[in-house]
Backbone bond lengths (Angstrom), bond angles and torsions (degrees), N, CA, C in turn:
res aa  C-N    CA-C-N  psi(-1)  N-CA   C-N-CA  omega(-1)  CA-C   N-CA-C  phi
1 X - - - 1.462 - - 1.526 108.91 -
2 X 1.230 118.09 128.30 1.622 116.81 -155.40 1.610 86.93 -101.94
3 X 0.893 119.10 125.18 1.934 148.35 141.03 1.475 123.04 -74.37
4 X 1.090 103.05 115.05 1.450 103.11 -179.74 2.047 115.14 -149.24
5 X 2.127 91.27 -169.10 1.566 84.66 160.06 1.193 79.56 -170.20
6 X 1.475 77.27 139.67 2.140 97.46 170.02 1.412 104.24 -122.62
7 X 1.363 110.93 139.42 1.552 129.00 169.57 1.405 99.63 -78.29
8 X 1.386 125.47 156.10 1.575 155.34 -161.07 1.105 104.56 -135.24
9 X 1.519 131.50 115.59 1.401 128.77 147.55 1.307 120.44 -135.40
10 X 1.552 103.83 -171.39 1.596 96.48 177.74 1.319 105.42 -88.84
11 X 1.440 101.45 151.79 1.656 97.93 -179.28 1.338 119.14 -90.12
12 X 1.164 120.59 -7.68 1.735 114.32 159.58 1.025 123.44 -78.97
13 X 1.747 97.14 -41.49 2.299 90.86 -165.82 1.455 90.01 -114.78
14 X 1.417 117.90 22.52 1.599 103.71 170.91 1.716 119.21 48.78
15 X 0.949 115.95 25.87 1.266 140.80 178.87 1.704 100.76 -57.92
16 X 1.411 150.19 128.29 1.035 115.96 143.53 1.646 129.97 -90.36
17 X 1.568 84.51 166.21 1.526 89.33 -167.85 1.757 132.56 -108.45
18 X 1.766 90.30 -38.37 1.543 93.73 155.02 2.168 85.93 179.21
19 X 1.003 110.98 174.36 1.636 139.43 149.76 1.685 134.68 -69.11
20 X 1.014 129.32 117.41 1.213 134.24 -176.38 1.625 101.55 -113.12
21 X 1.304 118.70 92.31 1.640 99.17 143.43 1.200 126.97 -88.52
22 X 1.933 117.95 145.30 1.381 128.93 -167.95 1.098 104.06 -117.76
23 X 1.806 108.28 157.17 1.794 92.97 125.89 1.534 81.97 -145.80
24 X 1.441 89.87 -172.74 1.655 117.10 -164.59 1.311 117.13 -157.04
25 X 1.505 128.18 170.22 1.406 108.81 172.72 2.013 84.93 158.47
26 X 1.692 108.47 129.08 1.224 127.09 178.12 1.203 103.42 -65.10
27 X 1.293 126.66 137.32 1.396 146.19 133.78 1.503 155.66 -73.50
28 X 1.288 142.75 -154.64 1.654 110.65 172.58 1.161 83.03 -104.03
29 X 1.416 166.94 21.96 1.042 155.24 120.91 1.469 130.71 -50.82
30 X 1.355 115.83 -50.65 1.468 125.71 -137.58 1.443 108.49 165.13
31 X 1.395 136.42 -151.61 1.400 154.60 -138.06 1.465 98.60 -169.75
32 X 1.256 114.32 121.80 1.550 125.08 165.08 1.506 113.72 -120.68
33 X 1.276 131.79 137.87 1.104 150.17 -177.65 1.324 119.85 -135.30
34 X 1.803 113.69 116.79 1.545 113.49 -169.21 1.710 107.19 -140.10
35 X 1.265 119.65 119.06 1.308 113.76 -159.18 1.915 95.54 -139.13
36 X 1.151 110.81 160.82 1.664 129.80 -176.46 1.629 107.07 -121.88
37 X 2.009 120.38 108.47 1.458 89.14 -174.99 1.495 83.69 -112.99
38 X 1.575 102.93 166.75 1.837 133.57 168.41 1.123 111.84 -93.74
39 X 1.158 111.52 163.05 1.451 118.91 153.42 1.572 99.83 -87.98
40 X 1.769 104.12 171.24 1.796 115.18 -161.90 2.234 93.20 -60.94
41 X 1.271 106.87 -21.82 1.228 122.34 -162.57 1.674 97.77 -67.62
42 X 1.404 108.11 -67.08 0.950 112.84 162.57 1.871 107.25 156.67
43 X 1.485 101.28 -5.07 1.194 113.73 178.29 1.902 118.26 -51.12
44 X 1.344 94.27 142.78 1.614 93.78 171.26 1.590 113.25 -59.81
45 X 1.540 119.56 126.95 1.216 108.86 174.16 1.824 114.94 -112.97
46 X 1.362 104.97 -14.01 1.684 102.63 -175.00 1.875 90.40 168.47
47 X 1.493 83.35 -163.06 1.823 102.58 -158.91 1.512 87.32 -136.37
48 X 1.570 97.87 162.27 1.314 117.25 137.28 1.566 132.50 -149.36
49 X 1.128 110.59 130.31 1.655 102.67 -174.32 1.961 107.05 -116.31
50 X 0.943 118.35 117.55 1.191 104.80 -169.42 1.865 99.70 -138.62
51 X 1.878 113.91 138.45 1.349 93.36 -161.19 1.701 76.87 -131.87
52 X 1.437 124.53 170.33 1.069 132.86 176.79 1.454 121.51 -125.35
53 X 1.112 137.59 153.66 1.500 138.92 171.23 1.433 112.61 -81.02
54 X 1.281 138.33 -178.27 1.405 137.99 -175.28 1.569 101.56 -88.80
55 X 1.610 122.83 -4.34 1.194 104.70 -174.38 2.016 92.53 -121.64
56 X 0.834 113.93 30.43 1.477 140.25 -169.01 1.460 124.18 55.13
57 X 1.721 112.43 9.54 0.966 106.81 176.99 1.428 128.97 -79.97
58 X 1.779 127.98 147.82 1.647 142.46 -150.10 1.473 95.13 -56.09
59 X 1.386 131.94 110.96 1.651 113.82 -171.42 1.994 84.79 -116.02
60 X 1.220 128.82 -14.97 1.444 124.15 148.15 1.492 121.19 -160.03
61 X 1.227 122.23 138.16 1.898 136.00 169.77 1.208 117.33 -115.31
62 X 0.978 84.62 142.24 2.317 103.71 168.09 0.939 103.03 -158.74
63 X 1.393 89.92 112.11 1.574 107.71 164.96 1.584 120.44 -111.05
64 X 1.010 117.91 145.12 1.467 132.93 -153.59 1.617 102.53 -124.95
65 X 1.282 115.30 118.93 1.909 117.79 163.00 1.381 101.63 167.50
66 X 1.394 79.11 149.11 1.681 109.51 -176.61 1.589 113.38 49.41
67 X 1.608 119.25 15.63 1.539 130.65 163.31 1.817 86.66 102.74
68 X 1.174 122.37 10.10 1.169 107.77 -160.30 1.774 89.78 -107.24
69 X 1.577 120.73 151.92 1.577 114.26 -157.65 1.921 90.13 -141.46
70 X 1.450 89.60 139.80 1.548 103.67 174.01 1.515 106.54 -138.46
71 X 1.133 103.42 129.66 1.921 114.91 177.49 1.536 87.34 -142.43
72 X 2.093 86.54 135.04 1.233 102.65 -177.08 1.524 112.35 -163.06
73 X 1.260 127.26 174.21 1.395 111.85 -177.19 1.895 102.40 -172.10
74 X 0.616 115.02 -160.05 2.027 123.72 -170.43 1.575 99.79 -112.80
75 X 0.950 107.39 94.35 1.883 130.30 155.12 1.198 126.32 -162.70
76 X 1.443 103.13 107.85 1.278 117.01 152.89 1.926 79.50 105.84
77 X 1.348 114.76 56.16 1.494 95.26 -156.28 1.463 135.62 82.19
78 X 1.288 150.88 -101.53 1.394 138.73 152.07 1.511 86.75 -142.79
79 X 1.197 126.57 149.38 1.818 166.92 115.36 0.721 127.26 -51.70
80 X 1.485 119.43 149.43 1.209 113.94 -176.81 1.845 125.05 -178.44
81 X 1.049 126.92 107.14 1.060 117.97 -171.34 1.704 125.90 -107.24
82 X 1.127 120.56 118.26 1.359 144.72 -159.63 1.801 110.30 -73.54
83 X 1.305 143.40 128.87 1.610 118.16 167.81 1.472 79.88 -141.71
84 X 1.796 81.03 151.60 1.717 90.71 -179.59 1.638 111.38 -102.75
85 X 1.295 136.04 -166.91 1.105 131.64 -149.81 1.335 102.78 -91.11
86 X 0.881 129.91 -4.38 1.987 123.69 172.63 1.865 87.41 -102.67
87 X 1.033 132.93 4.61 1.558 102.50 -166.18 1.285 145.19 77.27
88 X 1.488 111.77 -29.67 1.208 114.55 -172.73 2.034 108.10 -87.23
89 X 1.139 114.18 -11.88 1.489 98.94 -174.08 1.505 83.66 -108.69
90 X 1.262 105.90 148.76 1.652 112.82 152.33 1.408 111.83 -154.24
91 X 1.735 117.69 125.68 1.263 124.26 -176.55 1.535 108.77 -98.55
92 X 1.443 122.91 137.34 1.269 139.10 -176.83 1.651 107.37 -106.81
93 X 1.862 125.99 112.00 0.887 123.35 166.27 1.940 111.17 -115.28
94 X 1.334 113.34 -175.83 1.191 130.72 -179.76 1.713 104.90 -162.03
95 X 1.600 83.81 148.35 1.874 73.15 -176.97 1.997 80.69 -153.32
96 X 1.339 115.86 143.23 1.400 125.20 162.40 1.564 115.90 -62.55
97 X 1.569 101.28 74.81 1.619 111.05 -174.78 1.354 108.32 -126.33
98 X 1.559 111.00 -179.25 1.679 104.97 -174.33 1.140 96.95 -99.11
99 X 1.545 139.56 -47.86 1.294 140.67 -170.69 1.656 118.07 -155.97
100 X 0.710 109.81 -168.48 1.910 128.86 170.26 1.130 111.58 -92.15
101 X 1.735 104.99 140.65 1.823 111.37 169.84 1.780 86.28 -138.99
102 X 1.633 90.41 -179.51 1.576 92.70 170.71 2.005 90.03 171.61
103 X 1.000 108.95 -153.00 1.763 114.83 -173.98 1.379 106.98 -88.29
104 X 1.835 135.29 -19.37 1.010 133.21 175.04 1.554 128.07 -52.83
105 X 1.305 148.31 138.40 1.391 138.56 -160.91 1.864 84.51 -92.56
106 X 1.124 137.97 9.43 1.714 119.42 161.79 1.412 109.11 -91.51
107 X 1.093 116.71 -42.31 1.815 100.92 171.92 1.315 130.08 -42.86
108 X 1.893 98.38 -35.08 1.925 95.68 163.33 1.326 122.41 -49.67
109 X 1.492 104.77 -55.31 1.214 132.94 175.21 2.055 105.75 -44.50
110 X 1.063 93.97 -31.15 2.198 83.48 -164.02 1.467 83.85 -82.63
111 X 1.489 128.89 -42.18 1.306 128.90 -148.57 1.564 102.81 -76.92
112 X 1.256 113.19 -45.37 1.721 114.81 175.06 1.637 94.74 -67.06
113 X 1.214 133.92 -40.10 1.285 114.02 173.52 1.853 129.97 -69.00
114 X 1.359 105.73 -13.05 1.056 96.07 -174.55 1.992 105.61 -105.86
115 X 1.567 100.13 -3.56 1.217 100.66 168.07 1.212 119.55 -86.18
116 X 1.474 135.84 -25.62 1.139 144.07 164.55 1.748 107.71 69.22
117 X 1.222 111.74 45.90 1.828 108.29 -163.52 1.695 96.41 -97.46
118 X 1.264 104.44 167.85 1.228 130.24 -164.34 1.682 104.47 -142.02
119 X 1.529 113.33 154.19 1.186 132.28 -155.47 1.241 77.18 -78.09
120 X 1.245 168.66 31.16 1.504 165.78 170.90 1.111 115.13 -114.20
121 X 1.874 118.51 -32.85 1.055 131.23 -150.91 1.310 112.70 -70.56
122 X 1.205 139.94 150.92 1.430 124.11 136.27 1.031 158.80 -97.69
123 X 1.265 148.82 137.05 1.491 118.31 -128.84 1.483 126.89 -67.44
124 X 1.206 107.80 153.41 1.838 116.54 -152.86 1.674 94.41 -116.29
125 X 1.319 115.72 124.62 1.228 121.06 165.47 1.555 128.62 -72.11
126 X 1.152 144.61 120.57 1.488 143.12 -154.21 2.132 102.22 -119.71
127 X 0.598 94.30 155.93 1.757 102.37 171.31 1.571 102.67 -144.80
128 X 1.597 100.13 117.50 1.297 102.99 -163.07 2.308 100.19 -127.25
129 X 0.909 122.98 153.44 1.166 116.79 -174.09 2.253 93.45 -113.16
130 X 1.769 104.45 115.46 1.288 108.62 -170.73 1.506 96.38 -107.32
131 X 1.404 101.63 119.28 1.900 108.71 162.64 1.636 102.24 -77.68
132 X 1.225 99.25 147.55 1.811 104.91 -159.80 2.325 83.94 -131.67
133 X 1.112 96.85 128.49 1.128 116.80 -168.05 1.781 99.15 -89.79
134 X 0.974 133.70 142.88 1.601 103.62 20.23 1.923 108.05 -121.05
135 X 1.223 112.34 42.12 1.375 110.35 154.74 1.261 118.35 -141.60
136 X 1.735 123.18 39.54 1.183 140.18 -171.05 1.284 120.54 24.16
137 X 1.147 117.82 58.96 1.362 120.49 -175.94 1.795 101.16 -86.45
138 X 1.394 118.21 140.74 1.144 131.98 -179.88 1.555 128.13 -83.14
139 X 1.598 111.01 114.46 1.368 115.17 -177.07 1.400 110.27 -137.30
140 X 1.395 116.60 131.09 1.630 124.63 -164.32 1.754 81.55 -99.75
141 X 1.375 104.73 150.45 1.300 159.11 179.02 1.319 148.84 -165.28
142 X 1.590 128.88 124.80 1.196 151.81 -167.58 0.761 132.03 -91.80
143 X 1.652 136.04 99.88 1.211 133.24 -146.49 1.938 108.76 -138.24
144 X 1.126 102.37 151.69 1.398 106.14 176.33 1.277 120.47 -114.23
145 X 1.204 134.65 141.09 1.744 131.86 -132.26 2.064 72.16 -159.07
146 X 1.653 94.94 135.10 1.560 103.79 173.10 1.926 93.34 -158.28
147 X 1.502 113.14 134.96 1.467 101.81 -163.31 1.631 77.77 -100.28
148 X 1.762 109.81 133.65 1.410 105.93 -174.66 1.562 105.29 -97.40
149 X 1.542 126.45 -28.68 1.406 117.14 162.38 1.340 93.01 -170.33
150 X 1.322 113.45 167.47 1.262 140.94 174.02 1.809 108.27 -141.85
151 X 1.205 93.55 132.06 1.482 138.42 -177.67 1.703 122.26 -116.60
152 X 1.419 107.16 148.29 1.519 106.74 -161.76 1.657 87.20 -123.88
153 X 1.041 115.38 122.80 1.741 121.17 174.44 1.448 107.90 -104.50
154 X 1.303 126.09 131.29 1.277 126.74 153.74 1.312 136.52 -40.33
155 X 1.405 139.16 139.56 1.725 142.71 -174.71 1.210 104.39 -133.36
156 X 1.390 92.86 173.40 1.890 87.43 170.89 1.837 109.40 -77.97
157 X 1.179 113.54 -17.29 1.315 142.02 -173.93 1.542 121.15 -87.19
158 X 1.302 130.69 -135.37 1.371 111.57 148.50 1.487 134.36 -79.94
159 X 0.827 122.82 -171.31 1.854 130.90 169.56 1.704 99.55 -69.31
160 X 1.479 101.06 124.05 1.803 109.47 165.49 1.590 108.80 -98.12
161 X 1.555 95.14 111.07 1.361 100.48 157.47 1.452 140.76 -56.76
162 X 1.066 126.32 135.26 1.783 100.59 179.24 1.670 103.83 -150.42
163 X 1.287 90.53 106.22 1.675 103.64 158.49 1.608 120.54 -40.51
164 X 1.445 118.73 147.27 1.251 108.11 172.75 1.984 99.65 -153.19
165 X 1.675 90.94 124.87 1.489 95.55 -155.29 1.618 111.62 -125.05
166 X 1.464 105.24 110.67 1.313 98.68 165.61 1.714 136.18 -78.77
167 X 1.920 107.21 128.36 1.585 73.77 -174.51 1.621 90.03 -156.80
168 X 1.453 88.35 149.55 1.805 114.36 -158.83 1.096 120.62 -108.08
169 X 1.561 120.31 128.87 1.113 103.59 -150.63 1.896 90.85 -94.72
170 X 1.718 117.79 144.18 2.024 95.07 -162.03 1.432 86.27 -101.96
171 X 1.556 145.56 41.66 1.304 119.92 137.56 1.216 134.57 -107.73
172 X 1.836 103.57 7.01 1.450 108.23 171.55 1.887 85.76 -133.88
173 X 0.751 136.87 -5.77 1.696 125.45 -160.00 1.625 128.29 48.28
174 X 1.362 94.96 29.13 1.471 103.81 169.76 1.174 96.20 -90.90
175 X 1.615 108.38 133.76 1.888 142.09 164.47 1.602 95.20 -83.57
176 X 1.284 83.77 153.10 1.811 110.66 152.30 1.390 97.74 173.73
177 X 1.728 104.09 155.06 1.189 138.08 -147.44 1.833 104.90 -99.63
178 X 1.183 116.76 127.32 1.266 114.49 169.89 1.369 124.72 -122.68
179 X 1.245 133.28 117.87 1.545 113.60 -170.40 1.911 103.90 -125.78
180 X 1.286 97.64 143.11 1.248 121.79 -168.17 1.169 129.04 -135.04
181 X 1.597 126.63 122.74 1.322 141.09 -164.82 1.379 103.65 -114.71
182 X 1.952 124.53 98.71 1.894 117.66 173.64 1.498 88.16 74.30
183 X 1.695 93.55 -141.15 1.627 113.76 -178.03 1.751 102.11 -97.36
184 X 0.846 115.82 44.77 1.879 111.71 168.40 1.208 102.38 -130.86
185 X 1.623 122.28 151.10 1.467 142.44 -168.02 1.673 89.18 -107.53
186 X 1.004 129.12 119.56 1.763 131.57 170.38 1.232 89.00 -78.55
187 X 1.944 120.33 -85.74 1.646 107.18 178.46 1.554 96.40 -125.93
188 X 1.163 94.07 -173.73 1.633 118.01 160.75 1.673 94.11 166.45
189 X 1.658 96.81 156.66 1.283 118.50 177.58 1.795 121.75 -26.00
190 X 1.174 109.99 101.67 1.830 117.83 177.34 1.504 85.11 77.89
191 X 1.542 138.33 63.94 0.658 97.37 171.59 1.863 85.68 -164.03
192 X 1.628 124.70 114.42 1.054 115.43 -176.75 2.153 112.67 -121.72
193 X 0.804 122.53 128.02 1.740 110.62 166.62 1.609 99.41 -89.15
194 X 1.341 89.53 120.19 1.402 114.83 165.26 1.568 136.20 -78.49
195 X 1.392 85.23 -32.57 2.119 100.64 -179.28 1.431 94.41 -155.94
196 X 1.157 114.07 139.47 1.388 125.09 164.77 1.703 102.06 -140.69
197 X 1.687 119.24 126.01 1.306 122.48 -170.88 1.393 126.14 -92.40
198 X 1.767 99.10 -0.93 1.491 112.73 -170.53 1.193 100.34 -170.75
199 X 1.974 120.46 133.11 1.605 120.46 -178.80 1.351 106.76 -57.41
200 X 1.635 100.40 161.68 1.420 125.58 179.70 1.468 108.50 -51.25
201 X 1.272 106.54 142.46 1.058 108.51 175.39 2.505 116.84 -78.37
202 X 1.324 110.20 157.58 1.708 98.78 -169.96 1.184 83.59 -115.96
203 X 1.535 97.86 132.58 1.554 102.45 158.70 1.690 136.89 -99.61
204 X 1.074 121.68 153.39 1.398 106.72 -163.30 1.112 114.07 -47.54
C-alpha cells in the first residue's frame, strides 16, 4: 500500500499551492485512493476519497475543499452531486462522460487506469468531467491520452516500471507529459511526489 506526499503547484509560476498526503492500494474489487490536502502553511484544505471498479471506472468520490463537498460516481455517464458550504443548497449534475478529473495526482492515476493503453496504442480520446478548486465547480473536458513508452529502471528491489504519457488537452492543443509508475504519479504538470514510504503498487 503506497504512502506518500506530493507537493501542488501552479504550473506556470510554480507558485505553490498546497500538499496532499496519500495512500492507495488495489483491491479484489478495484483501486481506492484516500488522501488529506494543506495549504503550503500547513492548514487543512480538503479531502479526497476516490474508489475504482475493476475496469477503472469512478464507482464512488468525495471530494472535500474550501467546505465545499462533491459525491459522485458512473451512471448514466458520471453524477454527481454538488453542496455548498452551509449545506443547505445542493446541485445534482450528469454529463455523458467516462470519468472524473480535478487537481488531485489520483485522477491521473483512474484515467490511465481506465484507459488501459499500451505502447501500441493510439491515442484514445477520454471525456472527463474536472472539479476546478477551490469551490469545485464542474467543467467537462476532452482530452487525448497516448502512452508514448514505458521503460523498466533498476532498484535495489525490483525493476520500476514507468509509463510515460502524452496528453492533449483538444480545446486548446496544449500537450504535457505525464509519467507514471503502478498507482504513483512520479511527475506531471504542478505536480511533484516528495516521499513515498513503500513502491507502487502493479496492477493486474
Amino acid at each position: 500500500m503506497p504512502r506518500g506526499r506530493y507537493s501542488l503547484h501552479d504550473p506556470h509560476h510554480h507558485t505553490p499551492l498546497a500538499e496532499e498526503r496519500f495512500h492507495c492500494a488495489p483491491g479484489p474489487s478495484g483501486w481506492r485512493y484516500v488522501s488529506q490536502v494543506t495549504t503550503p502553511s500547513g492548514d487543512p484544505a480538503g479531502s479526497v476519497d476516490l474508489a475504482l471498479d475493476d475496469l477503472g471506472r469512478p464507482i464512488r468520490l468525495e471530494l472535500h475543499a474550501a467546505s465545499w463537498q462533491v459525491r459522485g460516481a458512473a451512471l448514466d455517464g458520471v453524477t454527481w452531486v454538488r453542496t455548498d458550504p452551509t449545506g443547505t443548497h445542493a446541485t445534482e449534475g450528469n454529463v455523458r462522460a467516462h470519468a472524473f478529473t480535478g487537481t488531485s495526482p489520483a485522477f491521473l492515476i483512474a484515467t490511465a487506469r481506465l484507459l488501459r493503453l499500451t505502447p501500441d496504442s493510439s491515442a484514445t480520446r477520454v471525456r472527463l468531467v474536472a472539479f476546478t478548486d477551490p469551490v469545485l465547480a464542474p467543467r467537462t473536458v476532452d482530452q487525448s491520452w497516448a502512452l508514448i513508452k514505458r521503460e523498466a529502471h533498476a532498484t535495489d528491489n525490483d525493476p520500476l516500471t514507468v509509463d510515460e504519457y502524452q496528453v492533449t488537452a483538444l480545446d486548446t492543443g496544449e500537450q504535457h507529459t505525464v509519467h507514471l509508475s503502478g498507482d504513483v504519479v512520479l511527475s506531471a504538470p504542478g505536480i511533484e511526489l516528495e516521499d513515498l514510504e513503500s513502491p507502487p503498487s502493479t496492477f493486474r
